[in-house]
N, CA, C and O of each residue as an XYZ file, in Angstrom:
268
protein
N      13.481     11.905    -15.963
C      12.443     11.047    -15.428
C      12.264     11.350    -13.937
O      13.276     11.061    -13.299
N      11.231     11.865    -13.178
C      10.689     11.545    -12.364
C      10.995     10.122    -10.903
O      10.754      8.923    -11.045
N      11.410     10.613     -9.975
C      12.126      9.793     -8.994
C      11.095      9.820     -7.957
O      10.765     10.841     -7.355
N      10.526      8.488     -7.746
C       9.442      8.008     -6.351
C      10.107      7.635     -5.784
O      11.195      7.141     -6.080
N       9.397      7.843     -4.357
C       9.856      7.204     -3.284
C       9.777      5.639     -3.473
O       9.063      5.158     -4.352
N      10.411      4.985     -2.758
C      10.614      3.407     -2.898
C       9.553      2.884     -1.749
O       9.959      2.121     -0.872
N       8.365      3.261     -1.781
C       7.167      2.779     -0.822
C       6.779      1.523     -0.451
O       6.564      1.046      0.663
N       6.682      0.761     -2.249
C       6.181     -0.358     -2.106
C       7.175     -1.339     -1.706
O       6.679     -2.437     -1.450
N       8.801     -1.236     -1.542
C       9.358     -1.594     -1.534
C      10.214     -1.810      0.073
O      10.843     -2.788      0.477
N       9.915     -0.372      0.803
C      10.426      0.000      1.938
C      10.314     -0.984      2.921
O       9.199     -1.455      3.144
N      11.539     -1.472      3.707
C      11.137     -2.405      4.871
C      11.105     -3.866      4.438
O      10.470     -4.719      5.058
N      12.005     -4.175      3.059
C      11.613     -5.848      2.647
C      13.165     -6.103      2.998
O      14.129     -5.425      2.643
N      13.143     -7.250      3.779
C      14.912     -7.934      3.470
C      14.499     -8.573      2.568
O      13.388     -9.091      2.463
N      15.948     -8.592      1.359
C      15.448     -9.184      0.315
C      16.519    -10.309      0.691
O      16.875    -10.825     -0.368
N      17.163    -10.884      1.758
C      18.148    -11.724      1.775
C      17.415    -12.686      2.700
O      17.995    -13.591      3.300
N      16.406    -12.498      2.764
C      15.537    -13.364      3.579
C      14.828    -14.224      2.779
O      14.367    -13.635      1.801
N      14.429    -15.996      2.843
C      13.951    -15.727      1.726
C      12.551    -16.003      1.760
O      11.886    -16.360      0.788
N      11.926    -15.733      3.492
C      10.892    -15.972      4.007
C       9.868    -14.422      3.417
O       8.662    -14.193      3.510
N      10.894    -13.686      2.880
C      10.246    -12.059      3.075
C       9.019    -12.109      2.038
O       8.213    -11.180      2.080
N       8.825    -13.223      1.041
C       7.903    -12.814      0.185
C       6.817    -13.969      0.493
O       6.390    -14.707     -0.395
N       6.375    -14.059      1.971
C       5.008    -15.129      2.495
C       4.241    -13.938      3.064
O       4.592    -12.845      3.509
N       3.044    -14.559      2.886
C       1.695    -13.745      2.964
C       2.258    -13.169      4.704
O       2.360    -11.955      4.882
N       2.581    -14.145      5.870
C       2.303    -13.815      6.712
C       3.666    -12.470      7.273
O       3.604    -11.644      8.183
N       4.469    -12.679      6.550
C       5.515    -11.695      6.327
C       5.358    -10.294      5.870
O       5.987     -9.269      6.132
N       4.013    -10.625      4.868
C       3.871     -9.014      4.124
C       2.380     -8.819      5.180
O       1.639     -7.878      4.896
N       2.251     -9.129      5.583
C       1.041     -8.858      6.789
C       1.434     -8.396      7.816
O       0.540     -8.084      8.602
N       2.697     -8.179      8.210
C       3.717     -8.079      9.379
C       3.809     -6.839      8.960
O       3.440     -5.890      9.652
N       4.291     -6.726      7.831
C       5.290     -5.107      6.909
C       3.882     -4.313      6.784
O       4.030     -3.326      6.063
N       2.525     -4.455      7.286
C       1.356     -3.809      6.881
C       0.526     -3.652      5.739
O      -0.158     -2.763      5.234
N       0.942     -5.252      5.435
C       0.758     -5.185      4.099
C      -1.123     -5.369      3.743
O      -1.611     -6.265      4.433
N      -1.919     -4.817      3.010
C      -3.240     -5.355      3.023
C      -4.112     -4.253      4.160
O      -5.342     -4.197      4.184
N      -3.386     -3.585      4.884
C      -3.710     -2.440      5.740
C      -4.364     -1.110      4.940
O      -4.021      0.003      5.338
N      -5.152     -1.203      3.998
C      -5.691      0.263      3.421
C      -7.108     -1.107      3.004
O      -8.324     -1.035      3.181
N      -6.398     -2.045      2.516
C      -7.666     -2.943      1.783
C      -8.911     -3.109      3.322
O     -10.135     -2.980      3.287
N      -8.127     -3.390      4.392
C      -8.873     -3.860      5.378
C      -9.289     -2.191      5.858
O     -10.510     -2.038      5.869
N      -8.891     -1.559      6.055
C      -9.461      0.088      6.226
C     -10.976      0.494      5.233
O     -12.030      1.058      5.525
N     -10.493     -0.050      4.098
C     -11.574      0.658      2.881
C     -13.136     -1.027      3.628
O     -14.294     -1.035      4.046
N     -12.340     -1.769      3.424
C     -14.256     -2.814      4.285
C     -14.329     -2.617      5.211
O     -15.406     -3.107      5.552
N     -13.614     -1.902      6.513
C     -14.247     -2.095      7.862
C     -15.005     -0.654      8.088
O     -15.748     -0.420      9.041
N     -14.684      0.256      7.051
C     -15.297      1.893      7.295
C     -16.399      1.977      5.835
O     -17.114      2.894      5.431
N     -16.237      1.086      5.496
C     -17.267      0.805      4.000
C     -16.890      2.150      3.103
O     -17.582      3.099      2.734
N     -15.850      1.905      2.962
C     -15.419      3.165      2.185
C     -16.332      3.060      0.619
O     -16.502      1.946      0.123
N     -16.769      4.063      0.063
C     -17.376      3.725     -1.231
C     -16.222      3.114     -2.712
O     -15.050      3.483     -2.793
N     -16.453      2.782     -3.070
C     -15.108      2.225     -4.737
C     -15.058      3.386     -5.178
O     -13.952      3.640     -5.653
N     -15.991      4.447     -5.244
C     -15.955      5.873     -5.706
C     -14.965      6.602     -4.821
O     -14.065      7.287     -5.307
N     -15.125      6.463     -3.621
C     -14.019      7.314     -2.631
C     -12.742      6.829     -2.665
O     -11.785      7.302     -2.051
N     -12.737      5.437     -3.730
C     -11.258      4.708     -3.230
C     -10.601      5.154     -4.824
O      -9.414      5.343     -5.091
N     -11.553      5.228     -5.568
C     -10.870      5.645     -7.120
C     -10.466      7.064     -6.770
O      -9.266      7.298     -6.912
N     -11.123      7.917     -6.400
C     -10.774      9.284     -6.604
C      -9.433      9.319     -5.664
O      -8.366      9.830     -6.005
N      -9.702      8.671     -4.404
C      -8.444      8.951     -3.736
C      -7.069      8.710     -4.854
O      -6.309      9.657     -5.055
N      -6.826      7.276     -5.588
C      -5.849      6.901     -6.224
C      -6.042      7.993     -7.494
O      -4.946      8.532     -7.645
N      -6.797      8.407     -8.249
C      -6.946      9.712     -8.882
C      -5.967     10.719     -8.411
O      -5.075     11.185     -9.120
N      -6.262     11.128     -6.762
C      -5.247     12.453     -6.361
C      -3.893     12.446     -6.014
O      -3.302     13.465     -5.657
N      -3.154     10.876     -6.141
C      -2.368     10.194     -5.110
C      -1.279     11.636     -6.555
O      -1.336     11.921     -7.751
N      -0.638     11.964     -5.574
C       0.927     12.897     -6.799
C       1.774     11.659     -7.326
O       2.206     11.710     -8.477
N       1.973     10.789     -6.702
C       2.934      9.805     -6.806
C       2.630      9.101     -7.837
O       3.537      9.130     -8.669
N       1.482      8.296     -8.232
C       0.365      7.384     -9.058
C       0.727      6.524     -8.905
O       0.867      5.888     -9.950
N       1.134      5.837     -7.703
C       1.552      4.431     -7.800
C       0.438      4.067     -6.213
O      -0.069      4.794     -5.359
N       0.457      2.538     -6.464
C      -0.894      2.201     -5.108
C      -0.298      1.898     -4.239
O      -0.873      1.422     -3.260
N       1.433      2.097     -4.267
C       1.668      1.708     -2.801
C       1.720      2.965     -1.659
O       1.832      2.961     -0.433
N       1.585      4.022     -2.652
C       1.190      5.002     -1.986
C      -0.026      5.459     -1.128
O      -0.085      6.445     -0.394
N      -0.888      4.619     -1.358
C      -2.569      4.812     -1.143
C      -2.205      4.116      0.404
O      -2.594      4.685      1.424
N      -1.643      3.193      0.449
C      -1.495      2.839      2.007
C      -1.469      3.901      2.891
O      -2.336      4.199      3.712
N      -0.005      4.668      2.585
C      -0.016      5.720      3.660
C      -0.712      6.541      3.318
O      -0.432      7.573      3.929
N      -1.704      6.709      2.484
C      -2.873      8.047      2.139
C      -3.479      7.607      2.945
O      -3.136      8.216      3.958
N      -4.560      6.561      3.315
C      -5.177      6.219      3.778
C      -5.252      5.362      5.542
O      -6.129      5.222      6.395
N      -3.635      4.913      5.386
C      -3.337      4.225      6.926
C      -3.255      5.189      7.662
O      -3.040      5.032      8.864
């Protein structure tokens, strides 16, 4: 089987138990590709194909494709 990087995961204390509030995952950059794709009006066509080419196929990858 195939071994990804731990992306979506990278940077969480999980002994915290504040780590899973909105304003926490907004801190970790979280929502940072969503706000990229409306402020440059990216097309839904440019945002599918990107996740189309991602090697990885997972969307937490598309962050750093795109951040």
């Amino acid at each position: 089987m195939t071994q990804y990087p731990q992306v979506i995961l990278a940077g969480i204390d999980f002994s915290d138990p504040d780590t899973w509030r909105l304003k926490n995952y907004l801190k970790r950059g979280g929502y940072k590709a969503l706000r990229k794709i409306i402020s440059e009006k990216i097309s839904p066509e440019a945002v599918i194909d990107e996740v189309k080419n991602l090697h990885y196929g997972v969307v937490g990858v598309l962050v750093s494709q795109l951040g």
